[in-house]
PyMOL CGO cylinders between C-alpha atoms (Angstrom):
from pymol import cmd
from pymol.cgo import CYLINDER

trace = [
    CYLINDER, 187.48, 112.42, 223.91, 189.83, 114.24, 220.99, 0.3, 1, 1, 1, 1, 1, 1,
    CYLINDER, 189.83, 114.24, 220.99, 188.11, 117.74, 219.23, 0.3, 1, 1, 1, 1, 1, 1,
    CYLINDER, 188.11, 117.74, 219.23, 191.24, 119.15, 218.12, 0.3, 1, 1, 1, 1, 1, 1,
    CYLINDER, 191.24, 119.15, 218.12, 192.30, 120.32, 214.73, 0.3, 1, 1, 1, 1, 1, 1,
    CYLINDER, 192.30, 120.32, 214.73, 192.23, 118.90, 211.07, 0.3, 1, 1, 1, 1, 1, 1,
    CYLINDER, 192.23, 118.90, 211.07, 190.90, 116.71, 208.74, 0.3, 1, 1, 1, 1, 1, 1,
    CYLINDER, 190.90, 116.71, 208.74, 190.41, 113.33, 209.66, 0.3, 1, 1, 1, 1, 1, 1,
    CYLINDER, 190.41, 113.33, 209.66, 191.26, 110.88, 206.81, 0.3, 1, 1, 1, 1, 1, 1,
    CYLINDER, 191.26, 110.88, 206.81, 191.06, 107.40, 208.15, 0.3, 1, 1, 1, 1, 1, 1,
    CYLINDER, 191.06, 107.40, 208.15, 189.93, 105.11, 211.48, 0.3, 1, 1, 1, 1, 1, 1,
    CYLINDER, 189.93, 105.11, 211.48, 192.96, 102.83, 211.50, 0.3, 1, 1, 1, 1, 1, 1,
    CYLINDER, 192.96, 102.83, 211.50, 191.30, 100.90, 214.08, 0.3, 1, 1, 1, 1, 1, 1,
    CYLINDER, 191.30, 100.90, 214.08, 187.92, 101.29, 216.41, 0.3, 1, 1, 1, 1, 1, 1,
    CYLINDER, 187.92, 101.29, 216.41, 190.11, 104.14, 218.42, 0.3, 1, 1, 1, 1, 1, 1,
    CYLINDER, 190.11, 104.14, 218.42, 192.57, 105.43, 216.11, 0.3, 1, 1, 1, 1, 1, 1,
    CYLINDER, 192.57, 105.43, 216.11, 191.91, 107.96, 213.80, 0.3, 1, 1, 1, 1, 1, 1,
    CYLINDER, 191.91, 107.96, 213.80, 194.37, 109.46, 211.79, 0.3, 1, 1, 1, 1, 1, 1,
    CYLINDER, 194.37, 109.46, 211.79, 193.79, 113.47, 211.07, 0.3, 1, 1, 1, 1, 1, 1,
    CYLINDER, 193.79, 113.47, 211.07, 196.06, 115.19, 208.58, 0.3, 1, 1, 1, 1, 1, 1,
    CYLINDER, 196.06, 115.19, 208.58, 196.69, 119.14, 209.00, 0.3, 1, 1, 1, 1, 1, 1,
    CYLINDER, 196.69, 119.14, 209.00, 198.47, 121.91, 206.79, 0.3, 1, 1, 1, 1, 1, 1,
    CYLINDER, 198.47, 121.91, 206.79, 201.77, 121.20, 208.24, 0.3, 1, 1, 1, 1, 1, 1,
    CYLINDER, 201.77, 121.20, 208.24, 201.41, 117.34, 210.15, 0.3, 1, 1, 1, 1, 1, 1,
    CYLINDER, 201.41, 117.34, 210.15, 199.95, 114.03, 209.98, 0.3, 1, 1, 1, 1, 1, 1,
    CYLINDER, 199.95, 114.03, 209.98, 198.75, 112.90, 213.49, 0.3, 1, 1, 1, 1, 1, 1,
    CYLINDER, 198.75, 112.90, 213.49, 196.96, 109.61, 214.71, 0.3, 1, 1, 1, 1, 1, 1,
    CYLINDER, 196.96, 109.61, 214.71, 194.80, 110.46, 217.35, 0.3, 1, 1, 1, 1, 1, 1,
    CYLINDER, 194.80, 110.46, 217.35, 193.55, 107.85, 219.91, 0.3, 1, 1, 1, 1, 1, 1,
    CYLINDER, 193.55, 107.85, 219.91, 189.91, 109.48, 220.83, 0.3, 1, 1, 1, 1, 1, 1,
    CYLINDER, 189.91, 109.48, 220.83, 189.34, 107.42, 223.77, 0.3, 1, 1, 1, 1, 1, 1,
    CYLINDER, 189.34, 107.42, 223.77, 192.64, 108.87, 225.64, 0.3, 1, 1, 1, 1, 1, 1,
    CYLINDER, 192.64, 108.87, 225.64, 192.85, 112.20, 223.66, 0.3, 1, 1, 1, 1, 1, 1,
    CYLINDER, 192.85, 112.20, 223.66, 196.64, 111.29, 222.75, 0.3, 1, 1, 1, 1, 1, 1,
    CYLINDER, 196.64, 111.29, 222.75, 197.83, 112.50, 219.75, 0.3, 1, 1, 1, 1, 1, 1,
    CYLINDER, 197.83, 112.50, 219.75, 200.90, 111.77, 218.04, 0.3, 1, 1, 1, 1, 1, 1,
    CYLINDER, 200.90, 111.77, 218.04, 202.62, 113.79, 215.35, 0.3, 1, 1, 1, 1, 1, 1,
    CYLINDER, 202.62, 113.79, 215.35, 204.70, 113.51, 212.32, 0.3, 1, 1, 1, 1, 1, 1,
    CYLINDER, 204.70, 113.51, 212.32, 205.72, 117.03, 210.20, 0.3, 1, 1, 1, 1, 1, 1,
    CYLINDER, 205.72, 117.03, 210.20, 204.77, 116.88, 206.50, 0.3, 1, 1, 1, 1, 1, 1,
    CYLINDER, 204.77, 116.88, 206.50, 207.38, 119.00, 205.27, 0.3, 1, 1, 1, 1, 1, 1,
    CYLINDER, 207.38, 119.00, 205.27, 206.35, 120.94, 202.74, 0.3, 1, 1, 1, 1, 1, 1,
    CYLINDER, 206.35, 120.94, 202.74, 202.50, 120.95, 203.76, 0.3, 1, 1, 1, 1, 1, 1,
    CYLINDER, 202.50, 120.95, 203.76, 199.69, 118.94, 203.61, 0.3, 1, 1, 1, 1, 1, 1,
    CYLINDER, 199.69, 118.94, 203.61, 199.55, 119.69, 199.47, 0.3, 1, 1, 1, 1, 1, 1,
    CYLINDER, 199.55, 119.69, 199.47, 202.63, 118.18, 198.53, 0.3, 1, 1, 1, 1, 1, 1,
    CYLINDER, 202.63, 118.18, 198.53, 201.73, 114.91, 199.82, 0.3, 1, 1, 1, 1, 1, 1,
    CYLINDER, 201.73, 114.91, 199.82, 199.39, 112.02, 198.99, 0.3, 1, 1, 1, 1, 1, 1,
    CYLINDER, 199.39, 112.02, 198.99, 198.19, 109.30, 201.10, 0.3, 1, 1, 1, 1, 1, 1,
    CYLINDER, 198.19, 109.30, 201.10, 196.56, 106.21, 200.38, 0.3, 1, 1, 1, 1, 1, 1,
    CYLINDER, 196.56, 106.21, 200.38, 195.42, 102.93, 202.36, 0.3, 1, 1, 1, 1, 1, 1,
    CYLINDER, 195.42, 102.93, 202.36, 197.19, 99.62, 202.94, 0.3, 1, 1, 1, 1, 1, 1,
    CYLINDER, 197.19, 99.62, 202.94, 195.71, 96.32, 202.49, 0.3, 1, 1, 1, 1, 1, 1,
    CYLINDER, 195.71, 96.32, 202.49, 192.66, 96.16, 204.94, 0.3, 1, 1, 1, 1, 1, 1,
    CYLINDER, 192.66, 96.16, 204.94, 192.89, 99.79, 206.04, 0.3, 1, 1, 1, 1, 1, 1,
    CYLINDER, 192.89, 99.79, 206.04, 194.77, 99.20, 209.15, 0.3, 1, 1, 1, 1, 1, 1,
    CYLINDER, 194.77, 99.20, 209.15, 197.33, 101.97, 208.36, 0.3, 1, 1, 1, 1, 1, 1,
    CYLINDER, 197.33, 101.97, 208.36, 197.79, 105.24, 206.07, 0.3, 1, 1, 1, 1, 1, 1,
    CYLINDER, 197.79, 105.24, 206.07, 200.82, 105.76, 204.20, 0.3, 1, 1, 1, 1, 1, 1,
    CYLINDER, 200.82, 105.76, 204.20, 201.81, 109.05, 203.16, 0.3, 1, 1, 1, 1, 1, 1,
    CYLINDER, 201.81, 109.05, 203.16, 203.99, 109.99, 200.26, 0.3, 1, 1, 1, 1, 1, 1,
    CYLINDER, 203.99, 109.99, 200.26, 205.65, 112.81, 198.78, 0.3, 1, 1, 1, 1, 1, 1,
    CYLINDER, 205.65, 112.81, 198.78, 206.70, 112.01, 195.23, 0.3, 1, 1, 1, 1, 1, 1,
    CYLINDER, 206.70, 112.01, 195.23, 209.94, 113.50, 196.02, 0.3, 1, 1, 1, 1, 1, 1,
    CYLINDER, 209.94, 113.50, 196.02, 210.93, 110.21, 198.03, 0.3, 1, 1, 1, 1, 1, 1,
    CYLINDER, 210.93, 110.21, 198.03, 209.59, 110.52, 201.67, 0.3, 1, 1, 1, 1, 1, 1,
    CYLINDER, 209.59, 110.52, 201.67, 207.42, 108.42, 202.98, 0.3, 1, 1, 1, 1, 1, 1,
    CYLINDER, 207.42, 108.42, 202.98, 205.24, 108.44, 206.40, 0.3, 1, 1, 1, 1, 1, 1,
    CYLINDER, 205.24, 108.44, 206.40, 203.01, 105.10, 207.45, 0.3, 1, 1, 1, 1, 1, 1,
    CYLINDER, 203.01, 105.10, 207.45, 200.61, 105.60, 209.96, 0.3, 1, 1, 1, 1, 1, 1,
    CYLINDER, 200.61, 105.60, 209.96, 199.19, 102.46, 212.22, 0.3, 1, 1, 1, 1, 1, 1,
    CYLINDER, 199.19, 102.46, 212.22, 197.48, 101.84, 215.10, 0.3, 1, 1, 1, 1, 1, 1,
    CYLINDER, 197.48, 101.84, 215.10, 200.37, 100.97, 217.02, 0.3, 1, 1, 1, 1, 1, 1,
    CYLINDER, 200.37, 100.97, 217.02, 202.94, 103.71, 215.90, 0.3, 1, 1, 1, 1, 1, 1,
    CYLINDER, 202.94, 103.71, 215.90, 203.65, 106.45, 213.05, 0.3, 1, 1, 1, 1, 1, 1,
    CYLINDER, 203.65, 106.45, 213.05, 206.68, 105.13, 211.13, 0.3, 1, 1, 1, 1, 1, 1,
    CYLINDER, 206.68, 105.13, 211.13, 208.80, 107.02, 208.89, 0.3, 1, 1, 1, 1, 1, 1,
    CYLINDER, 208.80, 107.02, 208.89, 209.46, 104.48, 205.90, 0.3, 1, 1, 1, 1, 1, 1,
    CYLINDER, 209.46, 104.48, 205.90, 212.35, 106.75, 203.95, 0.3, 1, 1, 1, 1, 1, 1,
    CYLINDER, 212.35, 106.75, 203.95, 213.56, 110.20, 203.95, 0.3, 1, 1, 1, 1, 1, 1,
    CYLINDER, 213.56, 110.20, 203.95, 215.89, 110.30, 201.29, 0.3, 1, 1, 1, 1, 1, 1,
    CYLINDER, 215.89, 110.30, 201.29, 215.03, 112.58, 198.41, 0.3, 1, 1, 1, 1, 1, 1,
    CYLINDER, 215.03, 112.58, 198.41, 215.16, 113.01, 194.49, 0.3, 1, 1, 1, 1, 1, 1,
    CYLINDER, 215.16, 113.01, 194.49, 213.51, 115.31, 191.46, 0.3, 1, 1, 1, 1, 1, 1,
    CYLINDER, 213.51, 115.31, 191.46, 210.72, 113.62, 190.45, 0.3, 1, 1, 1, 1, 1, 1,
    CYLINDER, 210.72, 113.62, 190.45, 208.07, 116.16, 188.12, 0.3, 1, 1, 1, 1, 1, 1,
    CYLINDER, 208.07, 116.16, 188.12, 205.19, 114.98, 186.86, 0.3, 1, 1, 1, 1, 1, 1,
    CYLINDER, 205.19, 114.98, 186.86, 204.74, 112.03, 189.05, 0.3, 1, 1, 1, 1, 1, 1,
    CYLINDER, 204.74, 112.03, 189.05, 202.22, 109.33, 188.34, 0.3, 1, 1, 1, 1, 1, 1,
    CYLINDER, 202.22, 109.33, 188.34, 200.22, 108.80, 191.42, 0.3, 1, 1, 1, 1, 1, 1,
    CYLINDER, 200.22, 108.80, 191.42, 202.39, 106.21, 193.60, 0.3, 1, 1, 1, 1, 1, 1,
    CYLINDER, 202.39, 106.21, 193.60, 201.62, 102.33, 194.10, 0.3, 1, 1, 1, 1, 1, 1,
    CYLINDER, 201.62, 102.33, 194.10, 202.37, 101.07, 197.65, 0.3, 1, 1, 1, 1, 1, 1,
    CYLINDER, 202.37, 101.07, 197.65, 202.86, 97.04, 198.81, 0.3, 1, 1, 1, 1, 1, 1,
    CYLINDER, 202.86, 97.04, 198.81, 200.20, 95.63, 201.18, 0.3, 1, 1, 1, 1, 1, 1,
    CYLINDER, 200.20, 95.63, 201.18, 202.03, 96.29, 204.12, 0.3, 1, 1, 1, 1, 1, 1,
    CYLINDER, 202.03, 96.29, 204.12, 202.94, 100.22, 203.02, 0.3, 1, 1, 1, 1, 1, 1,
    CYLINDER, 202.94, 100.22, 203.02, 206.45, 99.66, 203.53, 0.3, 1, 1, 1, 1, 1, 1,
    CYLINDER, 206.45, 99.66, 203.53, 207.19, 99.91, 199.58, 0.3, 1, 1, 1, 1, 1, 1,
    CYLINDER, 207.19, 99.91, 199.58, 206.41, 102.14, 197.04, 0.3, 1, 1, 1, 1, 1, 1,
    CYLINDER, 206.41, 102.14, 197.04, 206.81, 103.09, 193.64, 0.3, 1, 1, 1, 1, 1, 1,
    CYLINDER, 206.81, 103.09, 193.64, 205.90, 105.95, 191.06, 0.3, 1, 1, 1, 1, 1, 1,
    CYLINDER, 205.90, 105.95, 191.06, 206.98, 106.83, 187.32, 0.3, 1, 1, 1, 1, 1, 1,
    CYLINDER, 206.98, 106.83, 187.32, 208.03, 110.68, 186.25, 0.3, 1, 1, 1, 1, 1, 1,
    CYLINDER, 208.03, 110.68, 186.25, 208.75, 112.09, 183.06, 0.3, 1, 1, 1, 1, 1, 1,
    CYLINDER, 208.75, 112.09, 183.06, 211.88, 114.22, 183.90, 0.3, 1, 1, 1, 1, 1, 1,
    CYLINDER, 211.88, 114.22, 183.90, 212.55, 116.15, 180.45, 0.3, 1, 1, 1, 1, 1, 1,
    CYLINDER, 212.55, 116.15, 180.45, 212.89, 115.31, 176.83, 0.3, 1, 1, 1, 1, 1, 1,
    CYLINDER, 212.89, 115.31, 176.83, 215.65, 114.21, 175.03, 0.3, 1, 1, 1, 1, 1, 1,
    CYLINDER, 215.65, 114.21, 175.03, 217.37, 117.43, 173.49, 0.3, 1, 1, 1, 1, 1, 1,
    CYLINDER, 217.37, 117.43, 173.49, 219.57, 115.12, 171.09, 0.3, 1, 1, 1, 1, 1, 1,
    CYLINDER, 219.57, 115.12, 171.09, 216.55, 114.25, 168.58, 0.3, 1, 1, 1, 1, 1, 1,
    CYLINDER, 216.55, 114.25, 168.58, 214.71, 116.49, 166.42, 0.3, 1, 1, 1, 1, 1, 1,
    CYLINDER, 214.71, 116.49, 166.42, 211.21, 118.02, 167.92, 0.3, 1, 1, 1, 1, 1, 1,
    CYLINDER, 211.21, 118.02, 167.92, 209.41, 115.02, 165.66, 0.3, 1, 1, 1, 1, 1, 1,
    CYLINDER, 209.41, 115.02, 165.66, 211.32, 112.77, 166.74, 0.3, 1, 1, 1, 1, 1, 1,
    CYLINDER, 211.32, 112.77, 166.74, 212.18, 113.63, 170.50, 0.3, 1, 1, 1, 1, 1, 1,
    CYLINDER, 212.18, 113.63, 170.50, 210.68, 111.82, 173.27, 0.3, 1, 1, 1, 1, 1, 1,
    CYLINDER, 210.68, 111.82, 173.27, 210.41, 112.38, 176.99, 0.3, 1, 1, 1, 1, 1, 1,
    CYLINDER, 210.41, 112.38, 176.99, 212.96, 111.23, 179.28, 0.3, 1, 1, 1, 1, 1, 1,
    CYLINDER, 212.96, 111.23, 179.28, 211.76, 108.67, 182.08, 0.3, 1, 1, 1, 1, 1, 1,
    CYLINDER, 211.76, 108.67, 182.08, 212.52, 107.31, 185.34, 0.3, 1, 1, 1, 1, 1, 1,
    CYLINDER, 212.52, 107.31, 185.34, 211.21, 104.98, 187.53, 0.3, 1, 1, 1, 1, 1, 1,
    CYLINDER, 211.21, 104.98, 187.53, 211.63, 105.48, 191.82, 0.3, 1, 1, 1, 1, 1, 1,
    CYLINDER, 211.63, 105.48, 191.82, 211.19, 102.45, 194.15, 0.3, 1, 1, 1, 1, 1, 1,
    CYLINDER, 211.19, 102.45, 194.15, 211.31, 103.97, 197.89, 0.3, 1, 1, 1, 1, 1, 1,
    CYLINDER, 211.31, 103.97, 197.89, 211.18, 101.62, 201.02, 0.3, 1, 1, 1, 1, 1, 1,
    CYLINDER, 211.18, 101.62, 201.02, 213.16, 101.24, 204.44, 0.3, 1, 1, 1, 1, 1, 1,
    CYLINDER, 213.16, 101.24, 204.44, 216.04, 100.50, 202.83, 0.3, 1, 1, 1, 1, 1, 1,
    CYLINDER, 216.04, 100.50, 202.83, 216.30, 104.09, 200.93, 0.3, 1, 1, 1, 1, 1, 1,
    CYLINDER, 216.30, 104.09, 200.93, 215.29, 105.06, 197.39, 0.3, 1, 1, 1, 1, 1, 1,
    CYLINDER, 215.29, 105.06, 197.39, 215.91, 103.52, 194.24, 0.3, 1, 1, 1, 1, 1, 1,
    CYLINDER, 215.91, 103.52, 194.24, 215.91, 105.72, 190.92, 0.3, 1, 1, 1, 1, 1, 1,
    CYLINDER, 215.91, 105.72, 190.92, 216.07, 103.95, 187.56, 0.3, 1, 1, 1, 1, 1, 1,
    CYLINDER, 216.07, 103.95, 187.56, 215.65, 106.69, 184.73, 0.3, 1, 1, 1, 1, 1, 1,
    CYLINDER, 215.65, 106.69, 184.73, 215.34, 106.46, 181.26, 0.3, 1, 1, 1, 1, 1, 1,
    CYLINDER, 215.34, 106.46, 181.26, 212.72, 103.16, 181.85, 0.3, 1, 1, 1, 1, 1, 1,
    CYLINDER, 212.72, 103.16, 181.85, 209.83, 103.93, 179.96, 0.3, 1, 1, 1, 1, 1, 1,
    CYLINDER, 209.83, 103.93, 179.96, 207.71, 102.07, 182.08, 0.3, 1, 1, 1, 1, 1, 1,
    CYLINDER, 207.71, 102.07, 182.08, 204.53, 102.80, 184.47, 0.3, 1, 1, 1, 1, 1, 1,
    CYLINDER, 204.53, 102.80, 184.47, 204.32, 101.44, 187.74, 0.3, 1, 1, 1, 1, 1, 1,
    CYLINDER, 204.32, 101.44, 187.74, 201.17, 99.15, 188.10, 0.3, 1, 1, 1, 1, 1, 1,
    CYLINDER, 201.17, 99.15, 188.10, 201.82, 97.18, 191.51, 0.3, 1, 1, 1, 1, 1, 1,
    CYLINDER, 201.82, 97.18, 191.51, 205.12, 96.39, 194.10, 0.3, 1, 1, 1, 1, 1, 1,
    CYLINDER, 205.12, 96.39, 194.10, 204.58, 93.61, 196.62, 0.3, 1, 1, 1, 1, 1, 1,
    CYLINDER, 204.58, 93.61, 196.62, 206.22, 92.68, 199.90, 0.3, 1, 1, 1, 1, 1, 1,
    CYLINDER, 206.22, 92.68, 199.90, 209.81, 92.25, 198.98, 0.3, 1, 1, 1, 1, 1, 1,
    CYLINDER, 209.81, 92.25, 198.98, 210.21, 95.48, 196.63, 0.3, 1, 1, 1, 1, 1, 1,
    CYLINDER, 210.21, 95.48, 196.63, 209.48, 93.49, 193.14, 0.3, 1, 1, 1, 1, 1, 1,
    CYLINDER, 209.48, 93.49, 193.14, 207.34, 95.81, 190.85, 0.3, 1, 1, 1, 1, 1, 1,
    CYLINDER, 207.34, 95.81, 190.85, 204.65, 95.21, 188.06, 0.3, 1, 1, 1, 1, 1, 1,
    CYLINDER, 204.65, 95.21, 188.06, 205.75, 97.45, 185.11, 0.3, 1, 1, 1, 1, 1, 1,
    CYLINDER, 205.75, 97.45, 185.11, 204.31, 98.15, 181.77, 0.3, 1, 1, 1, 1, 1, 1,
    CYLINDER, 204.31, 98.15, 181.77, 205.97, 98.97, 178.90, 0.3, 1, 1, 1, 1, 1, 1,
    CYLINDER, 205.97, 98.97, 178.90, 204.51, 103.08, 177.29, 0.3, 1, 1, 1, 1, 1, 1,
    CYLINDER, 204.51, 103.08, 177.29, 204.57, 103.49, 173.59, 0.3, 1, 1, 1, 1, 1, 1,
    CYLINDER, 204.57, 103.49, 173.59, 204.61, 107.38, 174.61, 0.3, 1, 1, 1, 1, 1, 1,
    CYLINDER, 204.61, 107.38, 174.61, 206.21, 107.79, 177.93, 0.3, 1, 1, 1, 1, 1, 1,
    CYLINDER, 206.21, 107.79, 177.93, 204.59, 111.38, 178.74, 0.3, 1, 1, 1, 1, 1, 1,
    CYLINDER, 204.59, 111.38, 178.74, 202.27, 111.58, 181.59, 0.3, 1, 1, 1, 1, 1, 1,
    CYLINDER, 202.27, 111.58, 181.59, 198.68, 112.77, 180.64, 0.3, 1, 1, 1, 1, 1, 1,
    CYLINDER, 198.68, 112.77, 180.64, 198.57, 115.44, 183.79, 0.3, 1, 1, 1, 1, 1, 1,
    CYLINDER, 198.57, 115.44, 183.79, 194.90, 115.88, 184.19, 0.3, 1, 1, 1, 1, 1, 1,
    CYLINDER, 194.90, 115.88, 184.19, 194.52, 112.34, 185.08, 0.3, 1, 1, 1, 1, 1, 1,
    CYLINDER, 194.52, 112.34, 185.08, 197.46, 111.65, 186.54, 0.3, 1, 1, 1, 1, 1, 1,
    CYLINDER, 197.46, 111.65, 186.54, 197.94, 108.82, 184.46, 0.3, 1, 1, 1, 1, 1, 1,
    CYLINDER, 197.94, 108.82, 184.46, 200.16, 107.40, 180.87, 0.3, 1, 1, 1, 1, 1, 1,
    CYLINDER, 200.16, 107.40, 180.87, 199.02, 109.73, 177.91, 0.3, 1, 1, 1, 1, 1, 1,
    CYLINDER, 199.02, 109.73, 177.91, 198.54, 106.21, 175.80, 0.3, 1, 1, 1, 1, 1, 1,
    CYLINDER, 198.54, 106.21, 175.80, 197.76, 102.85, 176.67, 0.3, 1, 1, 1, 1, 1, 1,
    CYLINDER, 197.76, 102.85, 176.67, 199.96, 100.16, 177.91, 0.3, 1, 1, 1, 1, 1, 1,
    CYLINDER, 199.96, 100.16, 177.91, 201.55, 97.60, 175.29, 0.3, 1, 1, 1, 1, 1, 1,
    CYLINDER, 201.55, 97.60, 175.29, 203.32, 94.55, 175.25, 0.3, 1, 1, 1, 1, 1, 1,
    CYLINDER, 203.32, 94.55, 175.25, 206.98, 93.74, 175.44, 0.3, 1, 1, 1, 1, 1, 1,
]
cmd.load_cgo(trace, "trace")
């Protein structure tokens, strides 16, 4: 029976659990005691995790591009590959956790007048096959399914309200 160290998070299955600490993510089998580790560079703080369709695994991201996916039968790391991202919106993941995507708003356009200027966007689309940055898109990410194809809505104002994590003004239509 495991009583090590950490928070745990999430039962990924009747015996797995998966228990995140400062510096690692590890998914614990309790009936064997056999834990396996991945680092969270960075720490624990820098990181967000959320659950894939049904619960059966954990993916953690870091809106800086990596991503860690946590199942009963492995940990996986998804993508390493890195980019500036400040003030992230809170990522949206596929059902599998394979995909992900997240909006930032990366500066403001210097070239307009302060009434005028507006912040500069970009959207990130992170997966297996490495990371994807599209900026200047003044768009929020709302869903990404199996294949890497994301739900996007258009932001009159493209700065993120910080305290909720969320668009400072509600979506409208193209």
């Amino acid at each position: 029976m495991w009583s090590g160290d950490g928070d745990v998070v999430a039962a990924i299955s009747p015996r797995h659990y998966v228990v995140v600490r400062d510096d690692a993510v590890v998914r614990v089998d309790w009936l064997e005691g056999e834990e396996v580790a991945l680092p969270l560079a960075g720490g624990r703080d820098r990181w967000t995790w959320k659950a894939v369709r049904g619960g059966r695994a954990l993916v953690f991201i870091d809106r800086s591009g990596p991503i860690l996916r946590v199942a009963s039968d492995g940990l996986e790391v998804v993508n390493i590959e890195m980019t500036e991202c400040p003030l992230a919106q809170d990522p949206v993941i596929s059902p599998s956790g394979r995909w992900a995507a997240w909006s930032c708003s990366v500066g403001f356009n210097e070239a307009l007048d302060v009434v005028d200027s507006s912040p500069l966007t970009a959207v990130v689309r992170a997966s297996v096959g490495g990371l994807e940055r599209y900026d200047g898109v003044a768009m929020w990410a709302v869903a990404i399914d199996e294949t890497g194809e994301l739900l996007l809505y258009s932001r009159a104002d493209a700065s993120l309200n910080t305290d909720l994590g969320e668009p400072a003004g509600s979506p409208r239509n193209l």
